[in-house]
C-alpha positions in Angstrom: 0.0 0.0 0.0 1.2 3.4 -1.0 0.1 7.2 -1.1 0.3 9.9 -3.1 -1.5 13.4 -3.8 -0.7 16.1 -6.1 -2.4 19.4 -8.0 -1.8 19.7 -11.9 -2.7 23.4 -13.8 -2.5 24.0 -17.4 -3.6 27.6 -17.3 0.0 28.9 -16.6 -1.4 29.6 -12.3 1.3 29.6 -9.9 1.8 25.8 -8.8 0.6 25.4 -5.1 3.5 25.9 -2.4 5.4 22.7 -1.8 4.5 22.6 2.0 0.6 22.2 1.2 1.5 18.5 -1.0 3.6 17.5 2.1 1.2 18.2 4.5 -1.3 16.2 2.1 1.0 13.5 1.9 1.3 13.3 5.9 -2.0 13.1 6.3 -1.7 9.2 4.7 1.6 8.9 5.8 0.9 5.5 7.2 0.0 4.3 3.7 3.8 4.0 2.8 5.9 4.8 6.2 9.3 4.1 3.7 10.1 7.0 2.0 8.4 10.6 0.8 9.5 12.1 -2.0 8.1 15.5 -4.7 8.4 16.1 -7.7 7.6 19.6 -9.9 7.6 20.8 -13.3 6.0 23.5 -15.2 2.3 22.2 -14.8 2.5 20.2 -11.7 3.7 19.4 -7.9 2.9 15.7 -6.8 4.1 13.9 -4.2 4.7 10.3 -3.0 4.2 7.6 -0.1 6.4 4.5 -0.7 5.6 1.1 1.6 8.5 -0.8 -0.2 7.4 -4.1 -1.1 9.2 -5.0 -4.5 13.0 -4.0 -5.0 13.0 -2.3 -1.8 16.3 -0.6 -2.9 16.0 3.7 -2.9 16.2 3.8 -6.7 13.0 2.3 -7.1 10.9 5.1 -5.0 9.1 7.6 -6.2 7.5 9.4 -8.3 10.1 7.8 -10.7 11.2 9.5 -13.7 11.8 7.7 -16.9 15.7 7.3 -18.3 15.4 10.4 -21.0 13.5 12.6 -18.8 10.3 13.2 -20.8 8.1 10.8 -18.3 7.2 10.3 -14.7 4.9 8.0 -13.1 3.1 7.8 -9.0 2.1 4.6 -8.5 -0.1 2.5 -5.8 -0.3 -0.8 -5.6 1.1 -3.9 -7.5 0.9 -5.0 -11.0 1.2 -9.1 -10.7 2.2 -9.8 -14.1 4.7 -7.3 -14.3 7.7 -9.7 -15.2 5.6 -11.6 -18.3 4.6 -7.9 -19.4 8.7 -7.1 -19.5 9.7 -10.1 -21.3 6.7 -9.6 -23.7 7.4 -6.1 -24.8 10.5 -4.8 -22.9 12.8 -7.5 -23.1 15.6 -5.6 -25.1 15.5 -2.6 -22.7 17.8 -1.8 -20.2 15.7 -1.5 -17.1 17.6 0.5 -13.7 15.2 -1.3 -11.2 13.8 -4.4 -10.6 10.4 -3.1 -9.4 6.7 -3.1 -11.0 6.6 0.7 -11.0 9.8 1.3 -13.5 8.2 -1.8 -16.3 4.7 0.3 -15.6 6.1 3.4 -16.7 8.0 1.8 -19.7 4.7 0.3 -20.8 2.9 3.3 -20.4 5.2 5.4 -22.7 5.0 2.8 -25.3 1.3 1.8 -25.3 -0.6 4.7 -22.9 -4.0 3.1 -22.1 -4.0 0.3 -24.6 -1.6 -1.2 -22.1 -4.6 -1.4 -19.5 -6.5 -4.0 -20.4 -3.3 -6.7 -19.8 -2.4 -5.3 -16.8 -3.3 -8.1 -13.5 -3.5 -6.5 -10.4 -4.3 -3.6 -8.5 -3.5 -0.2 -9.1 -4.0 3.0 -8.7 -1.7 5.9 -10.8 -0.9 8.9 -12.4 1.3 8.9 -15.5 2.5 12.4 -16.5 3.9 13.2 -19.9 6.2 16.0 -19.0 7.1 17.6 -22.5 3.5 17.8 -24.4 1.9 18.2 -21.1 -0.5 15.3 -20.7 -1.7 13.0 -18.0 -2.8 10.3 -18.1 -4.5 8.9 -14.5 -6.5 5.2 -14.0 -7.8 2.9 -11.4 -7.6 -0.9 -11.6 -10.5 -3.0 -13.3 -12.0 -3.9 -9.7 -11.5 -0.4 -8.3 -9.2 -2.1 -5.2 -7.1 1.1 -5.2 -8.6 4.2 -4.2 -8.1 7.6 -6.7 -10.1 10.5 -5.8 -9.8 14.3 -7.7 -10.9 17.6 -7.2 -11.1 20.6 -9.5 -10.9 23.9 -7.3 -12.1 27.4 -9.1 -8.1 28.4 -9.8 -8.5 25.2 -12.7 -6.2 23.2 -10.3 -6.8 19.4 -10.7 -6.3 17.6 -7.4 -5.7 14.2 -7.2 -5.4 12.1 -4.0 -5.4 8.2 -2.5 -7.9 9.4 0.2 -10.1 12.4 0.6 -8.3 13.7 4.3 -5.4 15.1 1.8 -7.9 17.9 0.2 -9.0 18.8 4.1 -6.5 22.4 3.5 -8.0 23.4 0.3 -11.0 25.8 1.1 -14.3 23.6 1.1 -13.3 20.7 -1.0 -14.6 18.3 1.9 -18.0 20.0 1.9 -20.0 17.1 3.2 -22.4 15.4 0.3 -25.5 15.4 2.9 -27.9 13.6 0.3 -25.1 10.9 0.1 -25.3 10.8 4.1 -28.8 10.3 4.3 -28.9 8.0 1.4 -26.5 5.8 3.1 -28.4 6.2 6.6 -31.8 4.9 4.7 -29.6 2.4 3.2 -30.2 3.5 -0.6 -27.2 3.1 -2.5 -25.7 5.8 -4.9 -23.5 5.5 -7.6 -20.5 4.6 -5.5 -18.2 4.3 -8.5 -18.2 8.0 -8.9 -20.1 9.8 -5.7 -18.1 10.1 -2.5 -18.9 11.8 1.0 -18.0 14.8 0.1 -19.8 16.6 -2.7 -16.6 18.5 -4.3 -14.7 15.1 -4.4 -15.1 12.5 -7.1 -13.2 9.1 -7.7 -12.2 7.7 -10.6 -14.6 5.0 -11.6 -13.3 1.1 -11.3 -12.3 -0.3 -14.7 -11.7 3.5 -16.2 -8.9 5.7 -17.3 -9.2 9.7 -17.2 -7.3 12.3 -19.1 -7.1 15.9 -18.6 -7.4 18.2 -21.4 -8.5 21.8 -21.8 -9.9 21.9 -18.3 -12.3 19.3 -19.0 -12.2 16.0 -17.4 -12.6 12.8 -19.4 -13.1 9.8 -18.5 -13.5 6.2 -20.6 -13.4 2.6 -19.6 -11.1 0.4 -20.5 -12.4 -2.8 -18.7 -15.3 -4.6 -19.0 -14.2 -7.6 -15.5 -16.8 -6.1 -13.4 -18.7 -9.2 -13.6 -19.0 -12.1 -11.9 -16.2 -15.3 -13.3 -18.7 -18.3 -12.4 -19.4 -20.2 -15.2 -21.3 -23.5 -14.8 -18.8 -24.6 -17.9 -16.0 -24.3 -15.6 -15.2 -27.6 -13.2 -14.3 -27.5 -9.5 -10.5 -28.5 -10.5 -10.3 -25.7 -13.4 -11.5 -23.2 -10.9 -8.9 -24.4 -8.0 -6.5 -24.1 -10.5 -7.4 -20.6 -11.4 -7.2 -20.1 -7.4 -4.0 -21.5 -7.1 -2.7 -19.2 -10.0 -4.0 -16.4 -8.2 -2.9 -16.9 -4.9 0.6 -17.6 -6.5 0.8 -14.3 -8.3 -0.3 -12.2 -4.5 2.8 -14.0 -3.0 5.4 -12.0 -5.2 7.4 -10.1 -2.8 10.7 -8.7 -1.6 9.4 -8.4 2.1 8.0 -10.8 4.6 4.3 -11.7 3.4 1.3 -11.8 6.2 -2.2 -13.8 5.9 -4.8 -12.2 8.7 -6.2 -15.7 9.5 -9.8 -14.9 10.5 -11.1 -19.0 10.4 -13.6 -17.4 8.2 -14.3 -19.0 4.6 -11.9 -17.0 2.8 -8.5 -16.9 4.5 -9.8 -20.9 5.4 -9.5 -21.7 1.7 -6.1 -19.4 1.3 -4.1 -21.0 4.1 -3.7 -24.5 2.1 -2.7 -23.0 -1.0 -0.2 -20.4 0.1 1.1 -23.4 2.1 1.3 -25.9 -0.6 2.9 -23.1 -3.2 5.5 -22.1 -0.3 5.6 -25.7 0.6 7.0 -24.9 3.8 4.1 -26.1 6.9 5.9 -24.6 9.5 6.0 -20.7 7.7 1.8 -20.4 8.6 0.7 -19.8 12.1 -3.1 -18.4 12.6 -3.8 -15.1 13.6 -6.7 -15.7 15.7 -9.0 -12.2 16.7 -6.0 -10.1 16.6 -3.4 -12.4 19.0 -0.3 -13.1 17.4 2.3 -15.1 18.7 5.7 -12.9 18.0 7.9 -16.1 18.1 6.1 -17.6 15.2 6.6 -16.4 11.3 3.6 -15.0 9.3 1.9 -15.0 5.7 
C-alpha cells in the first residue's frame, strides 16, 4: 500500500506551495511509512508515499522518472504480471530497477492506455507526460485502489489516494448530505463515482481519465466487473485458477502476512499459500487479533 496526492494546472497559475502537498502526503503517511519524495515541473507538484514491497532498494521510490526525462509515473499498488509484461514487450530494454513501477512506466510510454487492459493487479496511478503536457490517470479493473480528484475554481486538478489530503484546500470536503442520508436509509448511490464529500469524485473502477482543456474525461477500458462463475468451468479448473492467483499475490521482496480470521476466505487461502511455499511450519493463525511474536507470518 502506498500514497500519493498532487495538483496539476494548465492555465500557466502559480503551482501550489510545496509545503501544502507535504502536508497532504502526511495526512496518509501510514499508507507508505518508507520513504516521501516530490516532484515539480511547469504544470504540476505531486508527491509520494512508498511502503516498499518489491526491489525495496531507494532507486525504485518515487515518483520515478523515466531514463530520457520526458516521463514520470506515481504509482499504488502492485501489478502481478509485471515480469511476463517485460519479457513480452520490454525484453531488449535496459531497465535501472527491478520493481513493477519502472516496467509500468515503460509500458505506459509505449502503449498509454491500450496497455490497461493486460495489466493483472491492483493499481491506482498517475502517468505524466512531461514535455507535451498530458496525463494520463487510472484505477484498476475492480476499483481495489482508491483515486479520488478535485477541481478547485483556480483550474487546479487535485488528485489524491484518500479524501483527508484535500482537508487544507477551502471547502473541497463539503460534506455530500444527500449521500449521508442516502447511506443512513440504506439506498445506495453510484458509489463508483459519488463520495462523501460533494466537491470530491473518484475515478470510476475499470476506467482511465485524461485531462485536457480543463475538461475531465473519462472512458473505460475494462469490461471484468462481472462475476467469473461459469457452470462450464469444473471445480479443479476453478482451484487451479485459485491457485494461479494466490501464486501471483505471493510475489514479494518483504515478509508476506495472511490475517487468518477462520472465516471461509482466508480458510481456503491458508492450504494453497502453504502448498505453493511448501514450507508447513511458515503459517501460524492469527486468531481475533493475537499473534504469537515467536512464530513467522503469511
Amino acid at each position: 500500500m502506498c500514497g500519493f496526492f498532487g495538483v496539476f494546472n494548465f492555465r500557466n497559475n502559480p503551482i501550489i506551495h510545496e509545503d501544502k502537498i507535504l502536508f497532504g502526503l502526511n495526512e496518509i503517511k501510514y499508507r507508505g511509512p518508507d520513504a516521501t519524495n516530490t516532484i515539480k515541473g511547469d504544470f504540476f507538484l505531486i508527491g509520494h508515499n512508498r511502503l516498499r514491497i518489491l526491489d525495496i532498494s531507494r532507486i525504485s521510490d518515487q515518483p520515478l522518472y523515466s531514463s530520457c526525462g520526458n516521463y514520470a509515473i506515481i504509482f499504488n499498488g502492485e501489478i502481478y504480471n509485471y515480469k511476463d509484461l517485460s519479457n513480452k514487450y520490454l525484453l531488449h530494454k535496459k531497465l535501472r530497477t527491478n520493481s513493477d513501477t519502472e516496467i509500468l512506466l515503460e509500458l505506459l510510454i509505449r502503449f498509454k492506455e491500450k496497455i490497461l487492459n493486460e495489466l493483472i493487479g491492483m493499481f491506482a496511478f498517475v502517468f505524466i507526460d512531461i514535455k507535451n503536457k498530458n496525463i494520463l490517470i487510472s484505477r484498476d479493473h475492480y476499483g481495489i485502489k482508491p483515486l479520488y480528484y478535485y477541481k478547485d475554481n483556480d483550474e487546479n486538478f487535485w488528485v489524491a489516494s484518500e479524501p483527508k489530503c484535500l482537508k487544507i484546500i477551502g471547502n473541497a470536503r463539503t460534506r455530500n448530505i444527500e449521500r449521508y442520508i442516502n447511506y443512513s436509509l440504506g439506498v445506495v448511490m453510484d458509489e463508483k463515482v459519488d463520495t462523501f464529500f460533494s466537491k470530491i469524485k473518484q475515478i470510476p473502477p475499470g476506467h482511465f481519465c485524461k485531462y485536457i482543456n480543463s475538461k475531465i474525461i473519462f472512458e473505460k477500458y475494462s469490461s471484468r466487473m462481472k462475476s467469473i462463475y461459469d457452470p462450464k468451468i469444473s471445480f479443479h479448473d476453478y482451484k487451479t485458477i485459485l491457485s494461479k492467483s494466490v501464486k501471483r499475490h505471493l510475489i514479494s521482496d518483504v515478509n508476506i502476512c495472511l490475517f487468518f480470521s477462520g472465516g471461509i476466505d482466508s480458510s481456503i487461502l491458508v492450504p494453497f499459500i502453504k502448498n505453493i511455499i511448501k514450507n508447513p511450519n511458515l503459517i501460524t493463525a492469527i486468531w481475533n487479533g493475537n499473534i504469537d511474536s515467536g512464530k513467522n507470518y503469511i
